[in-house]
SETI-427520 format. One record per residue (C-alpha): residue number from 0; residue in one letter; x, y, z. Coordinates in steps of 0.001 Angstrom, whole numbers, plus 500000, padded with zeros to 6 digits. Layout:
BEGIN
{i:NUM; aa:a; east:X; north:Y; up:Z} $
...
REM end
This chain:
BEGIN
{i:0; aa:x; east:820286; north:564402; up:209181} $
{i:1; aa:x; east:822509; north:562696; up:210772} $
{i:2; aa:x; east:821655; north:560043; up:213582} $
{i:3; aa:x; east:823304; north:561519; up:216812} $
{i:4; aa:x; east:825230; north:558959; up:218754} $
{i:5; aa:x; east:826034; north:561295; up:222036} $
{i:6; aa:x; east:826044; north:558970; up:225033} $
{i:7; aa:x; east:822911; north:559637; up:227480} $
{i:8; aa:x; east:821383; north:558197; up:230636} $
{i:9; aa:x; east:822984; north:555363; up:232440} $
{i:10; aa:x; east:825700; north:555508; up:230103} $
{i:11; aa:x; east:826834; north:559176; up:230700} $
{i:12; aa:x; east:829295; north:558182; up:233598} $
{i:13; aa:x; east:831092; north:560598; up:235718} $
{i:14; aa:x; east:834624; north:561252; up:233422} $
{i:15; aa:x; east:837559; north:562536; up:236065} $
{i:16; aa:x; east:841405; north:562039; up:235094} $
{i:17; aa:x; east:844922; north:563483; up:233916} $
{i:18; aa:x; east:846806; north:563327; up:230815} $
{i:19; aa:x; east:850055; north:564180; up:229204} $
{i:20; aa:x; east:847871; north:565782; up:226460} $
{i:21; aa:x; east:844543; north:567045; up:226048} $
{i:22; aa:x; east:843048; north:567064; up:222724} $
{i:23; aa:x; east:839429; north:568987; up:222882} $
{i:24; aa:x; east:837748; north:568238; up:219293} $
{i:25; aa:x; east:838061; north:565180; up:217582} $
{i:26; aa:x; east:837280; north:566745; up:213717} $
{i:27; aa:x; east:840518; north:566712; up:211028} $
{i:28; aa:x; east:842707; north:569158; up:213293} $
{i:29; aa:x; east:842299; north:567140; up:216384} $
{i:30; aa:x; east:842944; north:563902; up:214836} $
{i:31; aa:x; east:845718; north:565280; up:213113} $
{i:32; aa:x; east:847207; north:566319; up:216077} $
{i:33; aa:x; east:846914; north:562885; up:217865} $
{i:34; aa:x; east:847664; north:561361; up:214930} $
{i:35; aa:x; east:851807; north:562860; up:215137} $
{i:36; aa:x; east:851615; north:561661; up:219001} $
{i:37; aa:x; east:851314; north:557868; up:217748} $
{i:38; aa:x; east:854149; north:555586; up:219854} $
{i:39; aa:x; east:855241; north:558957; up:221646} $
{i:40; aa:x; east:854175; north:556985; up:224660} $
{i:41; aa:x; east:852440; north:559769; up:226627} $
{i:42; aa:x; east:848887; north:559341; up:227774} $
{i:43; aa:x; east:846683; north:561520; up:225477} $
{i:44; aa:x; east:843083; north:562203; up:225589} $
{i:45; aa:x; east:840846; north:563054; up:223237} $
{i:46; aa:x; east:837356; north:564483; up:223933} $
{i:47; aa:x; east:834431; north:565326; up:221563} $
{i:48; aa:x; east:830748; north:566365; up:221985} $
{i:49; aa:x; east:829797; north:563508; up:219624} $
{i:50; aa:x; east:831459; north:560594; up:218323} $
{i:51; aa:x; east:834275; north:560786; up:216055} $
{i:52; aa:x; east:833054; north:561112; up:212238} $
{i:53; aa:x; east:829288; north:561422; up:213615} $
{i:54; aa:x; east:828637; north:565387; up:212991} $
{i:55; aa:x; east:830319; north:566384; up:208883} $
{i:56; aa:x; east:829635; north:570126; up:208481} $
{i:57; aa:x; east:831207; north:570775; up:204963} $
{i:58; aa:x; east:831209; north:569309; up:201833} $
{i:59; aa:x; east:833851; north:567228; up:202370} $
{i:60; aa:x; east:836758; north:567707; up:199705} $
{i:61; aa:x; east:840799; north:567984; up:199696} $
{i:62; aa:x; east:843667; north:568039; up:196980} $
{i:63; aa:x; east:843493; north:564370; up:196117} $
{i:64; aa:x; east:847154; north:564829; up:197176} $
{i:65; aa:x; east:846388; north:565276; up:200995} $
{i:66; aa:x; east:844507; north:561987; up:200872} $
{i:67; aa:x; east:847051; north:560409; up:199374} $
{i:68; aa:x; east:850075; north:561237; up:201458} $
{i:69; aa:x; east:848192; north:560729; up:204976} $
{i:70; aa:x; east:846945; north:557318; up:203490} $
{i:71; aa:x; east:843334; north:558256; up:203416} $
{i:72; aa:x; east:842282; north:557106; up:200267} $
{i:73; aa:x; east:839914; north:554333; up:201554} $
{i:74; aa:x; east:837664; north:557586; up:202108} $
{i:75; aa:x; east:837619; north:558426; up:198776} $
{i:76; aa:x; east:834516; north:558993; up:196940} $
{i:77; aa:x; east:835196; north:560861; up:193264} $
{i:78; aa:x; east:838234; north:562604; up:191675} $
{i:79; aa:x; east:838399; north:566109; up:189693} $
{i:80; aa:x; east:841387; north:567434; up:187348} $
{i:81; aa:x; east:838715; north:570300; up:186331} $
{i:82; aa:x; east:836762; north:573465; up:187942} $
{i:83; aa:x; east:833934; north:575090; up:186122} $
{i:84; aa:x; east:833272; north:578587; up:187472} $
{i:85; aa:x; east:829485; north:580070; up:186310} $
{i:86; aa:x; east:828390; north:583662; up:186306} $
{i:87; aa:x; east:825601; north:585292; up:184965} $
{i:88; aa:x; east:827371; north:585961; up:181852} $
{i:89; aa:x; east:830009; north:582828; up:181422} $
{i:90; aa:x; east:831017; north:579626; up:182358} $
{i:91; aa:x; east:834385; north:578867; up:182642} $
{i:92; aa:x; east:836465; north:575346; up:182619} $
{i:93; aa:x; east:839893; north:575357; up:184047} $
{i:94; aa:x; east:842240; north:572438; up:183675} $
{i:95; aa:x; east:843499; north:572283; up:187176} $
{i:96; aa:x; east:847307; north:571589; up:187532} $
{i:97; aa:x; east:846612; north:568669; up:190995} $
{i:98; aa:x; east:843558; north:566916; up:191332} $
{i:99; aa:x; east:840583; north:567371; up:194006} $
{i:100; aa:x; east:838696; north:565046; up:195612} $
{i:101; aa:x; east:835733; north:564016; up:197767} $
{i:102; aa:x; east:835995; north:561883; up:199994} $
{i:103; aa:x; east:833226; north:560352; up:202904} $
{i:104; aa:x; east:833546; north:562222; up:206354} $
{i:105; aa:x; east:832587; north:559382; up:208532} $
{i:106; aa:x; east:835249; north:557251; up:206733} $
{i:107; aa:x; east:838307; north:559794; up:206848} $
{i:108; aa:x; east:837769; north:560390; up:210555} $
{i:109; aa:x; east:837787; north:556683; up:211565} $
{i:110; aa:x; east:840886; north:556018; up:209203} $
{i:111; aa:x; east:842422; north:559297; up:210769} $
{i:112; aa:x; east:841402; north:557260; up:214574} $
{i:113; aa:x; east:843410; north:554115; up:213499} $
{i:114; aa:x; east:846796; north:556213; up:212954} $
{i:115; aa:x; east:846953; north:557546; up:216691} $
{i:116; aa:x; east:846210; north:556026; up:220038} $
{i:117; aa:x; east:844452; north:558325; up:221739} $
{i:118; aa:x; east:842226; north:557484; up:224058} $
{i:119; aa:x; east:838898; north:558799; up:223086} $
{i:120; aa:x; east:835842; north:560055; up:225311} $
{i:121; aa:x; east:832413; north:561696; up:224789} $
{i:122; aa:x; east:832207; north:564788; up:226533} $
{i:123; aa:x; east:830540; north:568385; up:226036} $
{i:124; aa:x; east:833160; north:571207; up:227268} $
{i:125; aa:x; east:831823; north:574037; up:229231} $
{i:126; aa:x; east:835209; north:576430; up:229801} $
{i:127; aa:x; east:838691; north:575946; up:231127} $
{i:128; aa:x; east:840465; north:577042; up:234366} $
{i:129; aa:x; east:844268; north:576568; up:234223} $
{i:130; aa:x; east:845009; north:573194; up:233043} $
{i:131; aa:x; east:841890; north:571882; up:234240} $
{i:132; aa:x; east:839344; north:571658; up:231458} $
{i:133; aa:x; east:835332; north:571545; up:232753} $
{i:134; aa:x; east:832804; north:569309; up:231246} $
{i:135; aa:x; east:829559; north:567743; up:231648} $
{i:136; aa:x; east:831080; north:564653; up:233165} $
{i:137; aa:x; east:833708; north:566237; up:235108} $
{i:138; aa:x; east:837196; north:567692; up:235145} $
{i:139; aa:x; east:840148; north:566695; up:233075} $
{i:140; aa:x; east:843419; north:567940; up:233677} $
{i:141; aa:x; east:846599; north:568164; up:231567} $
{i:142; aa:x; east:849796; north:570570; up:230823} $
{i:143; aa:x; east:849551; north:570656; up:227475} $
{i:144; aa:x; east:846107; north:571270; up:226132} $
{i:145; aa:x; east:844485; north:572068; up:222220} $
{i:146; aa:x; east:841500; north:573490; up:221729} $
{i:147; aa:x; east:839676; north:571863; up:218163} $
{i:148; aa:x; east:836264; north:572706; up:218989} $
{i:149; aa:x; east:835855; north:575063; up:216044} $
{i:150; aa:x; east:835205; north:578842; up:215646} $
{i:151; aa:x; east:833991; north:579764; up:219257} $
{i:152; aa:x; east:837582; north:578969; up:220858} $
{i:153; aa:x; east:836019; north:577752; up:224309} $
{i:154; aa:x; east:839351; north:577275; up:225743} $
{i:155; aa:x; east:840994; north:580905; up:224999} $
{i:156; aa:x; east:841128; north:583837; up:227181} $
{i:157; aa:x; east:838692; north:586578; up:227343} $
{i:158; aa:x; east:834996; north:586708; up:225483} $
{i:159; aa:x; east:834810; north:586002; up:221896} $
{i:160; aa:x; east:832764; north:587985; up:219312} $
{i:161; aa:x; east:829440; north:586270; up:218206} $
{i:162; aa:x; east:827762; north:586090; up:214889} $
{i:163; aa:x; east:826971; north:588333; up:213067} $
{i:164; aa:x; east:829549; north:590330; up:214498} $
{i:165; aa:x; east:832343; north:588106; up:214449} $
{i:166; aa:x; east:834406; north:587287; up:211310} $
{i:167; aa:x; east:832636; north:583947; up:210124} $
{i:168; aa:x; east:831075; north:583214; up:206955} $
{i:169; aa:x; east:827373; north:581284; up:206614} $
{i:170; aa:x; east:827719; north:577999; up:204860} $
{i:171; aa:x; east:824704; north:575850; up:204121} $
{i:172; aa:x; east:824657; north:572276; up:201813} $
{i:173; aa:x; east:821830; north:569446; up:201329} $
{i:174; aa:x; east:823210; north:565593; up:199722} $
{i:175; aa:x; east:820898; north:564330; up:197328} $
{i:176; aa:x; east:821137; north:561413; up:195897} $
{i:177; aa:x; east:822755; north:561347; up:192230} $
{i:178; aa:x; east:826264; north:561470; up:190224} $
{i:179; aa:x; east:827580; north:564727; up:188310} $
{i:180; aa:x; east:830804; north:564901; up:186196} $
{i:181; aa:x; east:831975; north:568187; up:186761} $
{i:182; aa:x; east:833269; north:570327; up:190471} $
{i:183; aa:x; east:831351; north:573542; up:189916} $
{i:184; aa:x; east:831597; north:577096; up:191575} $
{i:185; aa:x; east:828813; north:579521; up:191093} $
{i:186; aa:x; east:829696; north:583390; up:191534} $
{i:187; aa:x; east:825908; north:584757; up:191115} $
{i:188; aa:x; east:824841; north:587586; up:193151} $
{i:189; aa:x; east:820802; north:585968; up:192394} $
{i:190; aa:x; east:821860; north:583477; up:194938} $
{i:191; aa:x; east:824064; north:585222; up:197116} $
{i:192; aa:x; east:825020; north:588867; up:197367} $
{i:193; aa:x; east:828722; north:588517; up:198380} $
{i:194; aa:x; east:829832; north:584382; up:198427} $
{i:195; aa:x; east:829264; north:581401; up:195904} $
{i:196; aa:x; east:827156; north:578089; up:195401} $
{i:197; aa:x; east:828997; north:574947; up:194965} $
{i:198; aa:x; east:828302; north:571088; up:193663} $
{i:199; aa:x; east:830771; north:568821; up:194455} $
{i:200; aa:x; east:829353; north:565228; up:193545} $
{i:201; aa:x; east:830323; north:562110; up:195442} $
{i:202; aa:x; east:829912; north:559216; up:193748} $
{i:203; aa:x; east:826588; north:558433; up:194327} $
{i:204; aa:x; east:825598; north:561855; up:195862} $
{i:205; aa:x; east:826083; north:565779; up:195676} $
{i:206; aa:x; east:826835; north:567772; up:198003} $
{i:207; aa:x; east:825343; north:571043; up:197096} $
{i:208; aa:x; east:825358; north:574746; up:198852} $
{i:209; aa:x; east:825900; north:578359; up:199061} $
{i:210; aa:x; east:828397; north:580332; up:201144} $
{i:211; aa:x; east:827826; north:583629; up:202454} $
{i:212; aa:x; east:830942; north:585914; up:203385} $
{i:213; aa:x; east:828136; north:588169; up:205120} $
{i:214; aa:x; east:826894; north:586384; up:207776} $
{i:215; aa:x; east:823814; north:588798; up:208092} $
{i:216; aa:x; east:822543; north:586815; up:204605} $
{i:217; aa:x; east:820306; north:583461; up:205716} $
{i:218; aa:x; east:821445; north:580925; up:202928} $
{i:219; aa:x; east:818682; north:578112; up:203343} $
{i:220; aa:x; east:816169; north:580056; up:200282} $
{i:221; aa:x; east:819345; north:579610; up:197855} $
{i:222; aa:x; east:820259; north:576581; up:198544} $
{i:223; aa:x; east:817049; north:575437; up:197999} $
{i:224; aa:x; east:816683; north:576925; up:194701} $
{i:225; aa:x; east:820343; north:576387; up:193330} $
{i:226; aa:x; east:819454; north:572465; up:194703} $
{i:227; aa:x; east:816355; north:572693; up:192404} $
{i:228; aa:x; east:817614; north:574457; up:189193} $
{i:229; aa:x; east:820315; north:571336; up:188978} $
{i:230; aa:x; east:817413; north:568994; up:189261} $
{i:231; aa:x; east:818310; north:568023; up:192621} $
{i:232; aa:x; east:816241; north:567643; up:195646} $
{i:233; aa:x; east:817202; north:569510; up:199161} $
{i:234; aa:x; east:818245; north:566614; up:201106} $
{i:235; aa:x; east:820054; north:565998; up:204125} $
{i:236; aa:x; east:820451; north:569774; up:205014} $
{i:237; aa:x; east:823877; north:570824; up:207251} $
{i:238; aa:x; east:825477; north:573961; up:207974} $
{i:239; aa:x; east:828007; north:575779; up:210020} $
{i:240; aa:x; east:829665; north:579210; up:210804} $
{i:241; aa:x; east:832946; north:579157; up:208965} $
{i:242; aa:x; east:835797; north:581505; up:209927} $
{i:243; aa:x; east:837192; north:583590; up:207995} $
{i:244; aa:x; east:840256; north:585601; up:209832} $
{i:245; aa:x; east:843638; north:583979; up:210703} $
{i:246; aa:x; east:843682; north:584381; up:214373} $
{i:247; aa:x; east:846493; north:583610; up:217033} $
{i:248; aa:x; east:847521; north:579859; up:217690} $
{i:249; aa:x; east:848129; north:579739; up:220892} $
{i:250; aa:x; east:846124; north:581603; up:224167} $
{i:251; aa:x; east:846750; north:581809; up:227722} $
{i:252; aa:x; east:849065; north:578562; up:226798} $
{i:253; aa:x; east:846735; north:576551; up:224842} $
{i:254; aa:x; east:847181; north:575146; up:221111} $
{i:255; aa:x; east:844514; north:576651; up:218762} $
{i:256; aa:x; east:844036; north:574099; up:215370} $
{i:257; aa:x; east:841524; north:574540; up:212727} $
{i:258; aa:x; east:838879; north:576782; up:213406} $
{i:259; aa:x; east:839386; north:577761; up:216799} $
{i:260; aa:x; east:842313; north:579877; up:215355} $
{i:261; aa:x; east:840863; north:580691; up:211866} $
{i:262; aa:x; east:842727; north:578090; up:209892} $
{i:263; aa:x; east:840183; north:578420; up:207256} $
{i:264; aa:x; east:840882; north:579892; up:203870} $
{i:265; aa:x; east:839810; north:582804; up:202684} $
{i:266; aa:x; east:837625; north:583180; up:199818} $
{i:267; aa:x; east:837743; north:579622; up:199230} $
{i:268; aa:x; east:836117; north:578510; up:202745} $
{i:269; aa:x; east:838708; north:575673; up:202194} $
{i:270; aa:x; east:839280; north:574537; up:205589} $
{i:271; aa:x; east:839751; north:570412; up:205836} $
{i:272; aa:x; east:843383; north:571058; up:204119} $
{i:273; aa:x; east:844486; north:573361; up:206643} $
{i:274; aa:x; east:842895; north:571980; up:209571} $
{i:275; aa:x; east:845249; north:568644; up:208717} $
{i:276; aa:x; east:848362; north:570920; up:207975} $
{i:277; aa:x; east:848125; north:572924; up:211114} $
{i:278; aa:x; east:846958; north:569857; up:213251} $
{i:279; aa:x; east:850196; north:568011; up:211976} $
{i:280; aa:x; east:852604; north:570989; up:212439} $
{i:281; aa:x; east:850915; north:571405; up:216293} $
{i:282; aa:x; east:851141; north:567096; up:216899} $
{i:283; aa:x; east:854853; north:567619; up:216141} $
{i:284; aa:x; east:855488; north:570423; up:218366} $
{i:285; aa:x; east:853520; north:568621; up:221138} $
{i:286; aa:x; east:855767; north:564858; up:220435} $
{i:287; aa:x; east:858645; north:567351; up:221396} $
{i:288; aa:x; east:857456; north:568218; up:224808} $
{i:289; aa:x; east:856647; north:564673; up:225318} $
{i:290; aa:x; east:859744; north:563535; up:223934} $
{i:291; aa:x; east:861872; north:565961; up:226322} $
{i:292; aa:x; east:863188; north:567725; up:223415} $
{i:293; aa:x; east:861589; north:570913; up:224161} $
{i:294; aa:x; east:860089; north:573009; up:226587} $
{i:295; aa:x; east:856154; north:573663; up:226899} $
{i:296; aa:x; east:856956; north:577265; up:226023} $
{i:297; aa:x; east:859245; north:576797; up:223186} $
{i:298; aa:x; east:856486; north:574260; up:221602} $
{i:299; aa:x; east:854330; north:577021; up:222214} $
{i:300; aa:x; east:856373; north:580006; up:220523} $
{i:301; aa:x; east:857390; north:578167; up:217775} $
{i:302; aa:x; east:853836; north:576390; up:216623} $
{i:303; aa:x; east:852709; north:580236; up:217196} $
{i:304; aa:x; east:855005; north:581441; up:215239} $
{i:305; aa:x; east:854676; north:578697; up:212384} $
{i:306; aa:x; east:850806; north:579498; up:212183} $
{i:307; aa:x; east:851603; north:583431; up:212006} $
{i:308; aa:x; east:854274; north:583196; up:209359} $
{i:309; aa:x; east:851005; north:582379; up:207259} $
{i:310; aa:x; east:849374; north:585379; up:207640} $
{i:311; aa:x; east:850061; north:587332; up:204781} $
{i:312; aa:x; east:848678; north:584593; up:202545} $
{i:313; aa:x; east:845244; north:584559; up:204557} $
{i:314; aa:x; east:845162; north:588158; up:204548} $
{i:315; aa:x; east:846204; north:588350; up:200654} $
{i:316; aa:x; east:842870; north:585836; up:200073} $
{i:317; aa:x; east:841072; north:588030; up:202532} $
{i:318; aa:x; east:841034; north:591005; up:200389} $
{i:319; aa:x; east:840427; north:589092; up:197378} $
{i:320; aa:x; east:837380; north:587677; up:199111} $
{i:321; aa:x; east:836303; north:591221; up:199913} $
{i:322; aa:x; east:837231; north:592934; up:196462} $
{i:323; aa:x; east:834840; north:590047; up:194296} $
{i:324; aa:x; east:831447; north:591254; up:195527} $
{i:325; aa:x; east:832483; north:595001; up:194582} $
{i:326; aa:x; east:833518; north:593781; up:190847} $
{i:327; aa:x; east:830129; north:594443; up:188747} $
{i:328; aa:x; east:828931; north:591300; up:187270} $
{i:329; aa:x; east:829336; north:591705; up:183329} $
{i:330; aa:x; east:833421; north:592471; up:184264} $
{i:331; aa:x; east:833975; north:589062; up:186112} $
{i:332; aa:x; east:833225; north:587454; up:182628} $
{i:333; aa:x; east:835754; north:588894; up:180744} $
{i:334; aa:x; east:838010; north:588438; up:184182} $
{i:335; aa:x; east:837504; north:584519; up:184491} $
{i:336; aa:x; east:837935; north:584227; up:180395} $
{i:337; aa:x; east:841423; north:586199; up:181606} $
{i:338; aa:x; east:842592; north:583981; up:183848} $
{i:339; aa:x; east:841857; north:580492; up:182450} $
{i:340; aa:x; east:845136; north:580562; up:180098} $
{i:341; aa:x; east:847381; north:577024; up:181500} $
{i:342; aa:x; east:850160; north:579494; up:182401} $
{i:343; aa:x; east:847935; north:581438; up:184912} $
{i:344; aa:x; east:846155; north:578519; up:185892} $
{i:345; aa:x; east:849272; north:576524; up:186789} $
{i:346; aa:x; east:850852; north:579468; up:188514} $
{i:347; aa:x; east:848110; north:580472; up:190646} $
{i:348; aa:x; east:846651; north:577160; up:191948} $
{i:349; aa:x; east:850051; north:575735; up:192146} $
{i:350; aa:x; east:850870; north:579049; up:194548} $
{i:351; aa:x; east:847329; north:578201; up:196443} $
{i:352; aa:x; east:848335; north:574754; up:196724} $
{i:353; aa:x; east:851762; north:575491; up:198424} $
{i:354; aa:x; east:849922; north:577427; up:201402} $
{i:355; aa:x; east:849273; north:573876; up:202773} $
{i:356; aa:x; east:851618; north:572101; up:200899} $
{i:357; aa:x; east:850384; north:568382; up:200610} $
{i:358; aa:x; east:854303; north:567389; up:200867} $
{i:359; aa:x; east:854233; north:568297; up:204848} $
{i:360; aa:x; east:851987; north:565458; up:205304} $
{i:361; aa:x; east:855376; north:563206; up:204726} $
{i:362; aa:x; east:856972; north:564583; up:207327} $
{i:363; aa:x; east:857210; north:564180; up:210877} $
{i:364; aa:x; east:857772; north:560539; up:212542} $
{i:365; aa:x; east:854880; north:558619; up:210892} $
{i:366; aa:x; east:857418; north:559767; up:207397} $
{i:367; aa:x; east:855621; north:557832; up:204572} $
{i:368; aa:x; east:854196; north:555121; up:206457} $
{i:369; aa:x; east:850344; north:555491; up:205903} $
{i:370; aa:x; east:851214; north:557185; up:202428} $
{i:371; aa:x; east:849112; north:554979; up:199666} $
{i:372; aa:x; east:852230; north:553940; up:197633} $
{i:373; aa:x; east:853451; north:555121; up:194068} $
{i:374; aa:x; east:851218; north:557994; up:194105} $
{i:375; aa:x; east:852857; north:559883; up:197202} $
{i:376; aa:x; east:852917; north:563229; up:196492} $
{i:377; aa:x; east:851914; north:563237; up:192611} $
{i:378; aa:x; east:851359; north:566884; up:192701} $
{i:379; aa:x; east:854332; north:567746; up:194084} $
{i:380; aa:x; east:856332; north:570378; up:192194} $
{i:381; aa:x; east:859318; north:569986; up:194038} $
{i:382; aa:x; east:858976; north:571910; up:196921} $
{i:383; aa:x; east:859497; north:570061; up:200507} $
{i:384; aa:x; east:857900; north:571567; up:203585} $
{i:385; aa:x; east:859892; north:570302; up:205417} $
{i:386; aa:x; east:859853; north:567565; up:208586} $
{i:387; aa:x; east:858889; north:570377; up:211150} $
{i:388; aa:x; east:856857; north:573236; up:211993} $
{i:389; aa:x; east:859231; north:575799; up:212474} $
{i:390; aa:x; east:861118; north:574377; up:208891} $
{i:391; aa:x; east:857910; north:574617; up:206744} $
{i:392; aa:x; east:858099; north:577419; up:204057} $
{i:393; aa:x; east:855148; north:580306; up:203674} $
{i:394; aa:x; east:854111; north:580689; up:200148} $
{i:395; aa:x; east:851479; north:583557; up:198977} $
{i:396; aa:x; east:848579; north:582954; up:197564} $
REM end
């Protein structure tokens, strides 16, 4: 597990100031945001429960892409052009038309630091009056606030819905120790009833799980046993409620990012790629406001709008997501076997890509800087997202 670095004691000081901005979560959406508020020069604030890069709760992968063009490659562990899909009846290899890759959480977050200047505190949040956020060491105060504290949106108005009620899947992984070749994808109802098991290897470990899309189904017995029919052992266990509903981006005035509004695939549970993509387009709409080139409300409307113009692609992977676990098992052989012609594969995962293009990660003020030379954007297919939110095309899964 890993070693928790939360200040205690003597050092846990009384914490009591303003800001311009108010980031609340310091995971990929948070730092993304900060990130687009480098040399704005307002005073912004980040605050996390733990340190930044201490607490990684998924298996830690992106389009290779994504790394690339936010010049986050120093994270990188290992690098996939293929994804073999298993059923009970077939295995399947498609020849993906970008790469994937893993990459080391710790790593990505601190490089993700160094690219904004936010100040950053340790600090548990307990709710949110006005602009005055509450925590354990005190109250912190700013007009323009984002909440990027994951699926239980602390800052929003009203109650939320709680597991296993609310719209979350169950995600559970261990890291043993090893290397594997190949990124793999289970779809086996003898390990989970509606979801899939995953490897993805990391150089010199795999990061192995199931998913559940029900939340009702406990997924520590399969992980266990998919660990141990790889020849793994069930180490380092981590898990987390993953959404699985686009929900509004903004509430009672505050910016939603990543989980807090949903910004986690459907189907997929792919949620590291968005998290960055929505963080950016929400840092940009923020650097306005700071900037004086726009209103609190018009950052507001137009960020909300940006995230909602997305919608029909989450809901489109949404129904897909609840359509697999109806298919009987002997027809998603024939299905897979179906789809894995180049044509369809190009088409689709090019179309899956473009939901979070890796292209909008060159726009904005940073532009190209931290991009990791020549191989900006290799994946591209042409298509530009665009510098701003509001400019960013919506492409269907």
């Amino acid at each position: 597990m890993p070693k928790r670095a939360t200040k205690r004691g003597a050092e846990r000081t009384p914490l009591s100031r303003d800001a311009d901005v108010l980031i609340c979560g310091a995971s990929f959406a948070g730092l993304a945001v900060a990130r687009e508020l480098a040399g704005a020069g307002a005073r912004v604030l980040m605050i996390d429960r733990y340190e930044v890069g201490e607490r990684q709760t998924s298996a830690c992968a992106a389009p290779t892409d994504w790394l690339i063009n936010l010049g986050l490659m120093g994270a990188h562990r290992q690098t996939f052009r293929e994804l073999v899909i298993h059923t009970p009846h077939t295995s399947v290899r498609y020849d993906l038309p970008w790469s994937f890759s893993t990459f080391d959480y710790r790593e990505i977050c601190a490089l993700l630091q160094e690219q904004g200047d936010a100040d950053f505190e340790i600090a548990k949040v307990d709710g949110r009056t006005g602009n005055t956020v509450h925590t354990d060491r005190g109250d912190l105060t700013a007009p323009l606030i984002v909440d990027g504290l994951g699926w239980r949106r602390i800052l929003g108005g009203g109650e939320n819905i709680q597991p296993p009620d609310a719209l979350l899947s169950r995600g559970l992984e261990v890291h043993p120790a090893g290397e594997r070749d190949d990124l793999e994808i289970w779809i086996d109802r003898s390990y989970v009833p509606a979801g899939y098991g995953w490897s993805f290897p990391a150089r010199d470990e795999v990061r192995i799980g199931i998913g559940s899309f029900d939340p009702r189904f406990h997924v520590k017995e399969p992980t266990v046993r998919l660990t141990d029919d790889l020849g793994q052992s069930p180490d380092g266990f981590q898990g987390n409620w993953i959404p699985h509903a686009l929900r509004p981006a903004t509430d009672d005035g505050v910016f939603m990012v990543g989980d807090s509004a949903g910004h986690c695939l459907p189907l997929t549970a792919e949620g590291i790629r968005t998290a960055l993509y929505f963080g950016l387009a929400c840092g940009r709409e923020l650097r306005g406001v700071v900037e004086g080139t726009q209103s609190r409300e018009a950052a507001l409307g137009r960020y909300h709008a940006f995230s909602a113009g997305h919608r029909f692609a989450f809901d489109s992977m949404l129904k897909v997501q609840r359509l697999i676990p109806r298919i009987h098992p002997r027809a998603l052989a024939p299905a897979l076997n179906a789809m894995g012609s180049k044509r369809f594969v190009d088409w689709s995962f090019g179309h899956y890509l473009k939901i979070a293009h890796p292209s909008y990660a060159l726009g904005g003020p940073h532009g190209s800087r931290f991009a990791s030379g020549a191989g900006a954007s290799a994946a591209s297919d042409g298509s530009d997202d665009g510098a701003t939110a509001a400019s960013a095309p919506v492409a269907t899964a």
